[in-house]
VEXTOR-516147 format. One record per residue (C-alpha): residue number from 1; residue in three letters; x, y negated, z. Coordinates in Angstrom, 3 decimals, always signed. Example, Ala and Ser with C-alpha at 12.3 -4.5 7.8 and 13.67 -1.06 7.14 Angstrom:
BEGIN
<roba->1	semar->Ala	X->+12.300	Y->+4.500	Z->+7.800>
<roba->2	semar->Ser	X->+13.670	Y->+1.060	Z->+7.140>
***
This chain:
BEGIN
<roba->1	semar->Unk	X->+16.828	Y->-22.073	Z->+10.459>
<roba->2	semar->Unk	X->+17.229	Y->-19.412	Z->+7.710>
<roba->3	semar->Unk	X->+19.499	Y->-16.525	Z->+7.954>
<roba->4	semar->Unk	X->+23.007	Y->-16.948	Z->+8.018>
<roba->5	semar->Unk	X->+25.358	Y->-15.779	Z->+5.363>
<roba->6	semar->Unk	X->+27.155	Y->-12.668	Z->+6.382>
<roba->7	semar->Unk	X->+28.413	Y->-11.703	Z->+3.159>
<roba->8	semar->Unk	X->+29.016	Y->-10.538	Z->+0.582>
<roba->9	semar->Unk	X->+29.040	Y->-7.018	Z->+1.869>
<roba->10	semar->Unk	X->+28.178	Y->-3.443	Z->+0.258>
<roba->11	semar->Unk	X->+24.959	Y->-1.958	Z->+1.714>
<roba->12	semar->Unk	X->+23.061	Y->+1.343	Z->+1.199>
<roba->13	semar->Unk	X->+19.468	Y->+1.653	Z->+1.534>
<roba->14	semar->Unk	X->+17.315	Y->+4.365	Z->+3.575>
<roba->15	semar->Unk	X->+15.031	Y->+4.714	Z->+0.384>
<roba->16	semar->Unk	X->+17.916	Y->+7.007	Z->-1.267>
<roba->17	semar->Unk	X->+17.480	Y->+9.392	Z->+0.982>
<roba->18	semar->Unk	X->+13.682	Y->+9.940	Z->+0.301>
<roba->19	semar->Unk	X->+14.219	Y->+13.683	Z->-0.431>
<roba->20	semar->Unk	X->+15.502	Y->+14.140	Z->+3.264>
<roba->21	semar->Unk	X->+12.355	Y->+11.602	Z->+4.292>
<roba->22	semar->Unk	X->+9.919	Y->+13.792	Z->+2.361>
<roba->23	semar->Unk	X->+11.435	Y->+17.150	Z->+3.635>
<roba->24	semar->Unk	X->+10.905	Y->+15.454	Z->+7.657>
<roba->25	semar->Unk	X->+13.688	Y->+18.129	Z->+9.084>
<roba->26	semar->Unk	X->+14.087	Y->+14.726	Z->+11.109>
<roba->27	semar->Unk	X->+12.453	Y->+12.047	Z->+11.682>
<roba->28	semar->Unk	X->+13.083	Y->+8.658	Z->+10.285>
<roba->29	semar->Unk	X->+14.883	Y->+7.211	Z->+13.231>
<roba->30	semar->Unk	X->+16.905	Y->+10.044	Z->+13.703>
<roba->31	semar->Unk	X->+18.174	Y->+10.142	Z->+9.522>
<roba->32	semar->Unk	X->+18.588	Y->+6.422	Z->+10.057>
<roba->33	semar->Unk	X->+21.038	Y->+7.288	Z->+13.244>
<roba->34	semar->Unk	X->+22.836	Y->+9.902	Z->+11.158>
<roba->35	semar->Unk	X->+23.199	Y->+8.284	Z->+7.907>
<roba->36	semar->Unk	X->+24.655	Y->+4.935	Z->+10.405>
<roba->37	semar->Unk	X->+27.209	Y->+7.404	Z->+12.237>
<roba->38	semar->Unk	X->+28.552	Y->+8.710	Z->+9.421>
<roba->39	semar->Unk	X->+29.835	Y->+5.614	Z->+7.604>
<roba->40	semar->Unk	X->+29.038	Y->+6.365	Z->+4.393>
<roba->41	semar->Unk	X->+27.662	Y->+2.819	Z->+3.704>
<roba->42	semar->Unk	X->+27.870	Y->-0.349	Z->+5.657>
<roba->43	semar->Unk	X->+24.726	Y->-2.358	Z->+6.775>
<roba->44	semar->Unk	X->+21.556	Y->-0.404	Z->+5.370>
<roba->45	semar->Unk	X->+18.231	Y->-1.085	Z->+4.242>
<roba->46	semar->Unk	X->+14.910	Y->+0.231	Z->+6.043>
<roba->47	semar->Unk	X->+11.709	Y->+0.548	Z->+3.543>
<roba->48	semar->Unk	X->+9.321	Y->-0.342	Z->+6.193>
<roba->49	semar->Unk	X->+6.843	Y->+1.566	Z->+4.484>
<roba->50	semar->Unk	X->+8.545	Y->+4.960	Z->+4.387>
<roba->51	semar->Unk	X->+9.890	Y->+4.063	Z->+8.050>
<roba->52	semar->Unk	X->+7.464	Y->+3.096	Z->+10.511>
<roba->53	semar->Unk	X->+4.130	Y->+4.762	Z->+10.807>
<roba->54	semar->Unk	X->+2.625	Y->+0.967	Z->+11.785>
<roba->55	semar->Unk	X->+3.367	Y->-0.199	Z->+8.796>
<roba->56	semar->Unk	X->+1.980	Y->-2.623	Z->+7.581>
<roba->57	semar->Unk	X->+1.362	Y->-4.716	Z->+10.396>
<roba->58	semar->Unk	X->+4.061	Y->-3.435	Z->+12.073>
<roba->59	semar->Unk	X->+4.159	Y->-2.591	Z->+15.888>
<roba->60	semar->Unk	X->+7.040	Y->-4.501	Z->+17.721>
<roba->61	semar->Unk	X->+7.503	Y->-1.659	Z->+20.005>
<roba->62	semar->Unk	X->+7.783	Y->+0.668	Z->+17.177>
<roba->63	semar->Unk	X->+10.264	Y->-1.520	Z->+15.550>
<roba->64	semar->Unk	X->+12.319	Y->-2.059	Z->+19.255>
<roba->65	semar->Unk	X->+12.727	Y->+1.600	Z->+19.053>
<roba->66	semar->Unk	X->+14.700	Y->+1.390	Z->+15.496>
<roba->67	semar->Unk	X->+17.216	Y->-1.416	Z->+16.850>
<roba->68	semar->Unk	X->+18.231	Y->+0.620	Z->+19.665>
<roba->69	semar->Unk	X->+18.498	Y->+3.555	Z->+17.472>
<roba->70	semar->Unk	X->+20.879	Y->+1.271	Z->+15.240>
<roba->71	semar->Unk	X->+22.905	Y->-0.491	Z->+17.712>
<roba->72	semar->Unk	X->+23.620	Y->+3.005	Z->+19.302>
<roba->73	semar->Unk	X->+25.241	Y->+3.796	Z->+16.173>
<roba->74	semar->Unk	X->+26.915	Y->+0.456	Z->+16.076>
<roba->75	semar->Unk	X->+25.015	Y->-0.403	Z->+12.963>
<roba->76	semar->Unk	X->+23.669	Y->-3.044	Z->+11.065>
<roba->77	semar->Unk	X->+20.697	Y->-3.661	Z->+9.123>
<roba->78	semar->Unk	X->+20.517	Y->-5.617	Z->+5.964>
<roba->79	semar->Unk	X->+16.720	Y->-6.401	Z->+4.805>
<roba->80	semar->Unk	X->+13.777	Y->-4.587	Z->+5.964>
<roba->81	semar->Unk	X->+11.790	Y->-3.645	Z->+2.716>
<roba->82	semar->Unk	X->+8.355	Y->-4.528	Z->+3.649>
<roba->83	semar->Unk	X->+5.026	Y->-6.129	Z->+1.791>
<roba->84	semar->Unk	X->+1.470	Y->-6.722	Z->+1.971>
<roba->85	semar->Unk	X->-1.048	Y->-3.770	Z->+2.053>
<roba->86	semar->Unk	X->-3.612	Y->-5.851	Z->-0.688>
<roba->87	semar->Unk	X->-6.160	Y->-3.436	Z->-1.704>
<roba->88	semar->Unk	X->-6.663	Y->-0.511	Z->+1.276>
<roba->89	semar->Unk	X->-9.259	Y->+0.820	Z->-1.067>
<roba->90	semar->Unk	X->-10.759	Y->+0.426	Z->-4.496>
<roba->91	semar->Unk	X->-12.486	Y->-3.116	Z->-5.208>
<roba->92	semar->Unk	X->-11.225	Y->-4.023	Z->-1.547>
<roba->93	semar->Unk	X->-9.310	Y->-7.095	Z->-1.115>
<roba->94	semar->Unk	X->-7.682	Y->-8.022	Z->+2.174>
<roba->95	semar->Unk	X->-8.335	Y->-11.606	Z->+3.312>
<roba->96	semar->Unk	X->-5.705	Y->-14.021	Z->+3.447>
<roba->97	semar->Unk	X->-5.527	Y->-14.223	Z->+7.229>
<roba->98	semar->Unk	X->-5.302	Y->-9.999	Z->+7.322>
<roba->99	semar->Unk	X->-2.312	Y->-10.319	Z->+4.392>
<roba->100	semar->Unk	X->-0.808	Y->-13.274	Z->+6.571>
<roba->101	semar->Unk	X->-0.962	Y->-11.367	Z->+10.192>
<roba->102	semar->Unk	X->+0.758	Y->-8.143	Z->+8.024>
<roba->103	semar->Unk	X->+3.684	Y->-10.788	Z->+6.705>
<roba->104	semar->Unk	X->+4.027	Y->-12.173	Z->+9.830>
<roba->105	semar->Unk	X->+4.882	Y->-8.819	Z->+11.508>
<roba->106	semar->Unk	X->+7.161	Y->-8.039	Z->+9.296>
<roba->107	semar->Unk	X->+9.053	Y->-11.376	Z->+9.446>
<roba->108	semar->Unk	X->+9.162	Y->-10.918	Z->+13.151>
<roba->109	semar->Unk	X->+10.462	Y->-7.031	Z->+12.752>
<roba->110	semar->Unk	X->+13.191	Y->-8.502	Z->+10.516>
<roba->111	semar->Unk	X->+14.568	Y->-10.463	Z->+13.317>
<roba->112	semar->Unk	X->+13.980	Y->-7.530	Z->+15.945>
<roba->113	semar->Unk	X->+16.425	Y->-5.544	Z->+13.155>
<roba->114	semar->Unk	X->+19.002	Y->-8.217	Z->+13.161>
<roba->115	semar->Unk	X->+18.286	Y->-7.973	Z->+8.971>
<roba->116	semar->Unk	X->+19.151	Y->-11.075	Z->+7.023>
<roba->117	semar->Unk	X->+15.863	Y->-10.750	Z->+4.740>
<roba->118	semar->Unk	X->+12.246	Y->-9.151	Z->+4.294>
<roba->119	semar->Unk	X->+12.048	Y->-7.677	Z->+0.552>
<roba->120	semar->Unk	X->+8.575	Y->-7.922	Z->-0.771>
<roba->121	semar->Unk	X->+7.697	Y->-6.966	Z->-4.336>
<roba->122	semar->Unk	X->+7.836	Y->-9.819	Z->-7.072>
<roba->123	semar->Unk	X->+4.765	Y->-11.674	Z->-7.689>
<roba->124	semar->Unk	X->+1.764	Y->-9.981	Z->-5.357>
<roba->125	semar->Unk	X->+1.412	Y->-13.009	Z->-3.630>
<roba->126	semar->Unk	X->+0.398	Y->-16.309	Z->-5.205>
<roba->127	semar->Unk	X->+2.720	Y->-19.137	Z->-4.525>
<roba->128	semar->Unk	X->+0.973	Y->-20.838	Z->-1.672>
<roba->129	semar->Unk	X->+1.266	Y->-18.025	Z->+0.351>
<roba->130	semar->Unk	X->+4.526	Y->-17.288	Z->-0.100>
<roba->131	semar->Unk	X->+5.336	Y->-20.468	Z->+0.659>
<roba->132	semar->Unk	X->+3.567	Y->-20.570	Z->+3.919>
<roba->133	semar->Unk	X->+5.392	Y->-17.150	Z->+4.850>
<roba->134	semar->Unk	X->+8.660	Y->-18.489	Z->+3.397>
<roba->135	semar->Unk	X->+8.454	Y->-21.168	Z->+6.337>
<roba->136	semar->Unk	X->+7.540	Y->-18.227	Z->+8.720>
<roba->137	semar->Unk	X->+10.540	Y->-16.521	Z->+8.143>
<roba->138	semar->Unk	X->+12.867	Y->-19.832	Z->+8.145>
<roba->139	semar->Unk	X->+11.557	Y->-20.226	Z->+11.464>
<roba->140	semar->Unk	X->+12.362	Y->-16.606	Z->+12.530>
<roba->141	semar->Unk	X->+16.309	Y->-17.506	Z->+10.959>
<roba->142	semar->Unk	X->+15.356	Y->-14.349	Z->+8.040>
<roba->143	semar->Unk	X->+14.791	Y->-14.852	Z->+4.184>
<roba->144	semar->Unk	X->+11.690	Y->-13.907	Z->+2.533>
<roba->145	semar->Unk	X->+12.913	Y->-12.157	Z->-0.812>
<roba->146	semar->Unk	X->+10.648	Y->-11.375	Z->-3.839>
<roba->147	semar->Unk	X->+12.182	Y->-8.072	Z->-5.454>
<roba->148	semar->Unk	X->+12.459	Y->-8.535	Z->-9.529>
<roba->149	semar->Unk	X->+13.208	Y->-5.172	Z->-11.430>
<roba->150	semar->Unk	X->+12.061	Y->-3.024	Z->-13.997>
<roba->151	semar->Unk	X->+10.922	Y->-4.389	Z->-17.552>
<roba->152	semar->Unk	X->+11.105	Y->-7.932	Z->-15.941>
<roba->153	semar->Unk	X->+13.292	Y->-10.325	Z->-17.766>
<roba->154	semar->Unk	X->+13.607	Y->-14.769	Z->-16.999>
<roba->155	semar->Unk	X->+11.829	Y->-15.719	Z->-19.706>
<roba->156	semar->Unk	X->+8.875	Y->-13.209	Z->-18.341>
<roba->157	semar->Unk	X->+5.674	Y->-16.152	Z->-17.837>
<roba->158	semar->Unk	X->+5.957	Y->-14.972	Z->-13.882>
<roba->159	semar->Unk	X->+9.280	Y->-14.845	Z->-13.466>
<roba->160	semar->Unk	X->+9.663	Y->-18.227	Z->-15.154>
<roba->161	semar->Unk	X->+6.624	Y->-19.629	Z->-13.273>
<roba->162	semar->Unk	X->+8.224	Y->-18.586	Z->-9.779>
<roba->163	semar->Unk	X->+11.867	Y->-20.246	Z->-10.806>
<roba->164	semar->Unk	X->+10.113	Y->-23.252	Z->-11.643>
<roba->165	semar->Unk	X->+8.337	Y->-23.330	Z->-7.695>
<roba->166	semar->Unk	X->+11.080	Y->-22.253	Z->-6.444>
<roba->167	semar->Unk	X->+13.282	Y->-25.136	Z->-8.172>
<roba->168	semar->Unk	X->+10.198	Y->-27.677	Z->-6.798>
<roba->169	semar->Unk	X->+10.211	Y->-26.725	Z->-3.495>
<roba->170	semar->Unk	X->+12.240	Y->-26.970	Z->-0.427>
<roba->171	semar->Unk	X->+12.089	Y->-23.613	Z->+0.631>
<roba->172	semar->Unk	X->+15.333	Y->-22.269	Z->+1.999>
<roba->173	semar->Unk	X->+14.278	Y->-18.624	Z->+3.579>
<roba->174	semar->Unk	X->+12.811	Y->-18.395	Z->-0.106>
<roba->175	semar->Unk	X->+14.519	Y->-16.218	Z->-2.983>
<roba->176	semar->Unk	X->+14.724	Y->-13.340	Z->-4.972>
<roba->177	semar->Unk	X->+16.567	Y->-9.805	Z->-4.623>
<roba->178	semar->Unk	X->+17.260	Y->-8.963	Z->-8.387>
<roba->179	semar->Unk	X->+17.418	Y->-5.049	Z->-8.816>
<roba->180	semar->Unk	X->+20.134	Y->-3.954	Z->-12.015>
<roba->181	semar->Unk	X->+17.188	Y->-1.859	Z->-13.449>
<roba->182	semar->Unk	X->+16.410	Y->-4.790	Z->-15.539>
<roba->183	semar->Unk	X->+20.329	Y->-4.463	Z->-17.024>
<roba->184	semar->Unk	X->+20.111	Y->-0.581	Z->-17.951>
<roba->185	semar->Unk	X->+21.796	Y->+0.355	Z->-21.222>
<roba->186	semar->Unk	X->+20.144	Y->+3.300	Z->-22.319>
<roba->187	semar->Unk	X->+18.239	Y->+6.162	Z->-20.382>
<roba->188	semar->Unk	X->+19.828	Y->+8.281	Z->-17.934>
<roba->189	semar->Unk	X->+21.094	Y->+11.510	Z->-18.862>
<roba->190	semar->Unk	X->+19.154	Y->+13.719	Z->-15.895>
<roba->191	semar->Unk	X->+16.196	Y->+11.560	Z->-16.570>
<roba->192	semar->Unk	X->+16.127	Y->+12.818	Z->-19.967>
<roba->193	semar->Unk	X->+17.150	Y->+16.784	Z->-19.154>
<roba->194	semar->Unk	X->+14.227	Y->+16.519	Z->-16.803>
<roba->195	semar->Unk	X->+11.379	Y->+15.714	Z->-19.104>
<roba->196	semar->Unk	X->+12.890	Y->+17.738	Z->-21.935>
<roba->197	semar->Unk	X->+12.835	Y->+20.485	Z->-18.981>
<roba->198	semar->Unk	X->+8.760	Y->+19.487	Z->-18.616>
<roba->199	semar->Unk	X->+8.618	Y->+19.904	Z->-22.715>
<roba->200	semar->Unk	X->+8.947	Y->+16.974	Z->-23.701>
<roba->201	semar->Unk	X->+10.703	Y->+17.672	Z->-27.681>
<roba->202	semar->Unk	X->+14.053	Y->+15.645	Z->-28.760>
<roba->203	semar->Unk	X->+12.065	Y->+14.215	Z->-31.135>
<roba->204	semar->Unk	X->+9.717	Y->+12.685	Z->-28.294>
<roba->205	semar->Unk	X->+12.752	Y->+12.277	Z->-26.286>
<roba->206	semar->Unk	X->+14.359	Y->+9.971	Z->-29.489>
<roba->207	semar->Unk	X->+11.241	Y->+7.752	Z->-29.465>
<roba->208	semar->Unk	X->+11.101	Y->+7.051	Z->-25.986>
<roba->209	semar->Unk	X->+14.886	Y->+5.922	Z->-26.702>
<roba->210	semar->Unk	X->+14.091	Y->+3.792	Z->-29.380>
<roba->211	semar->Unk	X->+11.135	Y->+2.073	Z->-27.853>
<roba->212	semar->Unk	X->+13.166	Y->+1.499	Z->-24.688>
<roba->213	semar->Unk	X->+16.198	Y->-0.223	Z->-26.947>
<roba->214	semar->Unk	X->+13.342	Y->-2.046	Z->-28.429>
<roba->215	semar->Unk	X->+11.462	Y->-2.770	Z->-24.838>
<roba->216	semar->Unk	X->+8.432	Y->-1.048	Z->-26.439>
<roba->217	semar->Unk	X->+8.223	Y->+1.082	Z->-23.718>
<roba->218	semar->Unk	X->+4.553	Y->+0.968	Z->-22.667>
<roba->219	semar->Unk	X->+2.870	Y->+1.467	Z->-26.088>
<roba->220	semar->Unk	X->+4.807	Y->+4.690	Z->-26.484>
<roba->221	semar->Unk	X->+4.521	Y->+6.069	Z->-23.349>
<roba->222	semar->Unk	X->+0.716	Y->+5.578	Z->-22.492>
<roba->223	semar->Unk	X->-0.340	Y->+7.573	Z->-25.530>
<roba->224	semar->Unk	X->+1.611	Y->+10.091	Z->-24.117>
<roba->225	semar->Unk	X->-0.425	Y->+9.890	Z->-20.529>
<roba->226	semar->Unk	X->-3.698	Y->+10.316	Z->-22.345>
<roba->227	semar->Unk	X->-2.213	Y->+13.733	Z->-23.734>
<roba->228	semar->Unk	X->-3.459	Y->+16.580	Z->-21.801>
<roba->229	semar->Unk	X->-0.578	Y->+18.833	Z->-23.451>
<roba->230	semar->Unk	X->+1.484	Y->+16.643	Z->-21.575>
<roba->231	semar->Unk	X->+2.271	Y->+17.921	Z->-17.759>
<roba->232	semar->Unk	X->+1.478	Y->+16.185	Z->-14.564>
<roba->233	semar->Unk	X->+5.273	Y->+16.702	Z->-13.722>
<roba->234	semar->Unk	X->+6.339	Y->+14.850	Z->-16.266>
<roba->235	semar->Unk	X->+3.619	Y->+11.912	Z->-16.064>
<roba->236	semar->Unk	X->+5.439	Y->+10.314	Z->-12.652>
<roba->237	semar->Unk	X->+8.935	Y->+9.782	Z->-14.732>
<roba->238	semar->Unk	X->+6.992	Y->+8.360	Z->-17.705>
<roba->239	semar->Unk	X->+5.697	Y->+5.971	Z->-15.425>
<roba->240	semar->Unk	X->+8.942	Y->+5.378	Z->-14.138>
<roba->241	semar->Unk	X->+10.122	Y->+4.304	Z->-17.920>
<roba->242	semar->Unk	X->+7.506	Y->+1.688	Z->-18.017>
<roba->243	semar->Unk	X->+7.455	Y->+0.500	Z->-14.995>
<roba->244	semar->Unk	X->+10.822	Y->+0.827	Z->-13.388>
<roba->245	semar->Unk	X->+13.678	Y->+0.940	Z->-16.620>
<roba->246	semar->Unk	X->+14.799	Y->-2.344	Z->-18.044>
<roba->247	semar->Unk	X->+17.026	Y->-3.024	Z->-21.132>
<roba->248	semar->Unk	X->+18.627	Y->-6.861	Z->-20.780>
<roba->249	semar->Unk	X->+22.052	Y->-9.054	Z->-20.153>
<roba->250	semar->Unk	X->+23.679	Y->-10.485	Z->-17.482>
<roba->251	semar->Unk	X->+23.651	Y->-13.698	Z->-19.157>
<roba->252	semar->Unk	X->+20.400	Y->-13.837	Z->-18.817>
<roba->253	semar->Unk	X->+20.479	Y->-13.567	Z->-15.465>
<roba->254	semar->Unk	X->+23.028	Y->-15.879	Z->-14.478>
<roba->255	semar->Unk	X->+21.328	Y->-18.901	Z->-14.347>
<roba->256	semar->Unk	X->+19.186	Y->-18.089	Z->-11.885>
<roba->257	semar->Unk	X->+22.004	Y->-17.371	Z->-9.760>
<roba->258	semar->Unk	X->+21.272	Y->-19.944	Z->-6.868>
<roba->259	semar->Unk	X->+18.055	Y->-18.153	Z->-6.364>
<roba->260	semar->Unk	X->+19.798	Y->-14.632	Z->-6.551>
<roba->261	semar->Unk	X->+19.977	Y->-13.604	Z->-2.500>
<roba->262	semar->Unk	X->+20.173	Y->-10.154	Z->-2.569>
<roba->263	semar->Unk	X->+21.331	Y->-7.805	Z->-5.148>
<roba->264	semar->Unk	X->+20.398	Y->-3.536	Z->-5.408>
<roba->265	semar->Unk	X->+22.493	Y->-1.908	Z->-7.731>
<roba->266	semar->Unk	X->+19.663	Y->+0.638	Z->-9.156>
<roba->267	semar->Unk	X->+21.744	Y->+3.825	Z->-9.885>
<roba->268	semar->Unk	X->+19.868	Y->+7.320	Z->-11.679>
<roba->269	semar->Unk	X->+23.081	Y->+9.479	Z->-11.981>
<roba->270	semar->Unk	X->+26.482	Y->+8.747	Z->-11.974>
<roba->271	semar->Unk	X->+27.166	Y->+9.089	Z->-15.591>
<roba->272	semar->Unk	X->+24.420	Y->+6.379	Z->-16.413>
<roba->273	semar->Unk	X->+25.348	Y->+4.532	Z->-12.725>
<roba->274	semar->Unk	X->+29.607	Y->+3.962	Z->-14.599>
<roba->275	semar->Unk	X->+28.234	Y->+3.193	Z->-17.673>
<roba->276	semar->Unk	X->+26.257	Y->+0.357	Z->-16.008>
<roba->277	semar->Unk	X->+29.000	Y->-1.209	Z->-13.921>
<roba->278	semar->Unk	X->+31.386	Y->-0.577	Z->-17.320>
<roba->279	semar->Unk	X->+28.815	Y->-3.088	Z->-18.509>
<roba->280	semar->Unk	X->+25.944	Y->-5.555	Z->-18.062>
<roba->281	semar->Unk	X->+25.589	Y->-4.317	Z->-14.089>
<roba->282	semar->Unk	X->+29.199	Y->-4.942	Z->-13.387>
<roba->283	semar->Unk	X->+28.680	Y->-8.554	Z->-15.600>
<roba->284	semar->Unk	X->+26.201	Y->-9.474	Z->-13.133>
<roba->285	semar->Unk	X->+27.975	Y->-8.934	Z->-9.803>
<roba->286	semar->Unk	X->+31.423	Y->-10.567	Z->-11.343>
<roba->287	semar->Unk	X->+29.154	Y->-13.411	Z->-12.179>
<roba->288	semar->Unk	X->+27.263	Y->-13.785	Z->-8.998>
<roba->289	semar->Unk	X->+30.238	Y->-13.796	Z->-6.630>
<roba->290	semar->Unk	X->+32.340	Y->-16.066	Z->-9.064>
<roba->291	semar->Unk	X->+28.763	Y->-18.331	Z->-8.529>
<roba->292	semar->Unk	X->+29.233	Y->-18.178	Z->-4.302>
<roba->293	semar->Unk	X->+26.557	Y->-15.024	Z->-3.999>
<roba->294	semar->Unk	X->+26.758	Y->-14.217	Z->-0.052>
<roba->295	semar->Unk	X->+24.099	Y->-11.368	Z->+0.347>
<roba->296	semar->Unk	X->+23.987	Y->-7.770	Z->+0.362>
<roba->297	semar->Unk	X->+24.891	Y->-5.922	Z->-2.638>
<roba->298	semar->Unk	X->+22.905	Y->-2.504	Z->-1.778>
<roba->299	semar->Unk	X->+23.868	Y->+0.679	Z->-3.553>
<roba->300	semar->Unk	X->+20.139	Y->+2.271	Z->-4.268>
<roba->301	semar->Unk	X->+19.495	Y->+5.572	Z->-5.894>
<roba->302	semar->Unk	X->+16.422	Y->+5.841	Z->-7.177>
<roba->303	semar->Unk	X->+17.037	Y->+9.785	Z->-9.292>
<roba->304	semar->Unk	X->+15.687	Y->+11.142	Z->-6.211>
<roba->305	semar->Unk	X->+12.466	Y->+11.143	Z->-8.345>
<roba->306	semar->Unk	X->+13.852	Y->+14.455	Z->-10.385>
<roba->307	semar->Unk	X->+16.343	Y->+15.214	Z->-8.667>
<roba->308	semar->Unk	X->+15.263	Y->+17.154	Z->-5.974>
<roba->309	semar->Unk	X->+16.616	Y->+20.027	Z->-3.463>
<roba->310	semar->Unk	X->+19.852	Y->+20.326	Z->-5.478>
<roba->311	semar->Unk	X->+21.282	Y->+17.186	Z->-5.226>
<roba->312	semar->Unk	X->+23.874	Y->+16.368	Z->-1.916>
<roba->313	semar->Unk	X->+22.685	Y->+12.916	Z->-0.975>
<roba->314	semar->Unk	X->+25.940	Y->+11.772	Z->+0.705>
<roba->315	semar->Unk	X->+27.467	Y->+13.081	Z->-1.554>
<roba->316	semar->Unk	X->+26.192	Y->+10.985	Z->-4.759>
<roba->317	semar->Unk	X->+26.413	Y->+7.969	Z->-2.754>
<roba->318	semar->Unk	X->+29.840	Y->+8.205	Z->-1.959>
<roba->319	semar->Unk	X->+30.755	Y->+8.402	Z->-5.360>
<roba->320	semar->Unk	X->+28.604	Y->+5.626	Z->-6.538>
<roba->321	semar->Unk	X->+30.543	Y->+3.664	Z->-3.552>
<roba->322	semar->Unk	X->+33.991	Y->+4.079	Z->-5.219>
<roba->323	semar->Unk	X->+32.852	Y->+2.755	Z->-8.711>
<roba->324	semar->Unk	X->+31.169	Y->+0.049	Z->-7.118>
<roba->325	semar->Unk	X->+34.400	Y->-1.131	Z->-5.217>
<roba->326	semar->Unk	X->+36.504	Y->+0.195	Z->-8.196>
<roba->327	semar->Unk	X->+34.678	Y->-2.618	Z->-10.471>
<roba->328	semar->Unk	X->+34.093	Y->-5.685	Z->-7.470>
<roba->329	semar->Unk	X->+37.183	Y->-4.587	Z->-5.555>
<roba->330	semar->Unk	X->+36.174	Y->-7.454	Z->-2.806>
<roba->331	semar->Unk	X->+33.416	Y->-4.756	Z->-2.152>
<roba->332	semar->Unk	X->+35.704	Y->-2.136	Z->-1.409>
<roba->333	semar->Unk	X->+36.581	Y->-2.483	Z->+2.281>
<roba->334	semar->Unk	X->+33.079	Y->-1.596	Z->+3.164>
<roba->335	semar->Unk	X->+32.586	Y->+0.753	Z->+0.640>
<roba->336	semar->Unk	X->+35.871	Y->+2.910	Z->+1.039>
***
């Protein structure tokens, strides 16, 4: 049994409101309870490992506690974000049976949550044991999703490797969750107001550009972490650039659309976030539904990073929940 298709449907995620996670005014539950009562987004995602203090092997009596927090709001959860804890310390390596007991947990939270999937990131686990937690979770009636983002494109050797098991096997609860970072056009505006406000010069600034256009992004930017004149504030969103900012099409993408279960639609700022539905993002999603797509498409903003204290959550994500249903209209009953 794997999960059962629900969708599509228009889904927010917990992890946008890390500001009000890192500021603990309330506690997890109760912004998860809020955020659910207030309607601003349908079915929502829990990062397990911003959520619940058990994490990763997670407690099931910890994780009872969040269901009845959502089904008093008369709620819905979407995919818990989870994945294993690997290396708990430098040069320490968690066994296979530790890494399979942490899975397993999470699997079982999943269907505690009512979520259609578990979101692990892509390619931390080798392909035989994803494949023996991919039967896990068709068991427990969830999908096991692999997240692909970032600088990550289909003719990547991993990405191409895990299409080509995935293609091999009979897996059903197997499949990835594609994030639209790896569809960005340029670099968002705040993103680049916030290093220039760290001192980072235009002509810096220009380069980083450039080498992102170019997907050059990591020779240009670790120089610039071995630079002491360089501040530690501004050393996270470099990071970011080479790690978590991708420059590609949606016709690249398309073909892998039977493997495509879940979809987050990476948003910085809302200039950058209607540029990208304008273009490659908004190619995607018209693609994937006109392929039969029937997961979550999950609004997910990620500028939280620098911007801080004077940014209105709700308020963003509202927004971004209008140009996403103003570009996949079929979208917009949730999202309204």
């Amino acid at each position: 049994m794997t999960a059962p298709e629900r969708g599509p449907r228009f889904g927010g995620t917990l992890f946008s409101f890390t500001n009000e996670l890192l500021a603990a005014a309330q506690t997890p539950d109760e912004l998860l309870g809020r955020v659910l009562r207030s309607g601003l987004v349908g079915p929502i995602e829990i990062d397990g490992a911003q959520h619940f203090r058990s994490f990763p092997l997670l407690d099931p009596d910890e994780v009872r506690a969040t269901a009845r927090v959502v089904a008093a709001a008369s709620g819905a959860v979407s995919v818990l974000g989870g994945g294993p804890d690997l290396t708990p310390a430098p040069g320490l390596l968690r066994d296979a049976e530790t890494v399979h007991a942490q899975l397993e947990s999470q699997i079982r939270a999943a269907r505690i949550l009512g979520a259609e999937a578990v979101r692990i990131p892509f390619g931390v686990l080798p392909w035989p044991v994803l494949q023996g937690a991919g039967r896990i979770a068709e068991r427990e009636g969830v999908l096991l999703l692999e997240e692909v983002q970032g600088p990550a494109t289909p003719r990547s050797p991993a990405v191409a490797q895990r299409v080509e098991d995935l293609s091999a096997a009979d897996e059903p609860a197997l499949g990835l969750l594609l994030d639209t970072s790896v569809l960005m056009g340029g670099l968002p505006p705040t993103y680049v107001e916030a290093l220039a406000h760290e001192g980072l010069s235009s002509a810096v600034l220009d380069r980083l550009a450039e080498a992102f256009a170019a997907r050059r992004v990591a020779p240009e930017v670790l120089p610039m972490l071995a630079d002491p004149a360089v501040s530690a504030a501004a050393r996270g969103p470099l990071i970011t650039a080479m790690t978590r900012f991708g420059h590609g099409a949606a016709a690249d993408w398309l073909p892998l659309a039977s493997w495509i279960r879940g979809v987050h639609v990476k948003w910085w700022d809302l200039d950058s976030a209607a540029n990208e539905l304008a273009g490659e993002t908004g190619l995607l999603l018209e693609g994937l539904l006109a392929a039969g797509f029937r997961g979550t498409v999950c609004s997910e903003w990620g500028g939280h990073e620098w911007m801080t204290s004077e940014a209105d959550t709700a308020a963003l994500l509202a927004a971004h929940a209008r140009l996403l249903g103003e570009r996949c209209p079929v979208l917009l009953p949730a999202a309204a």
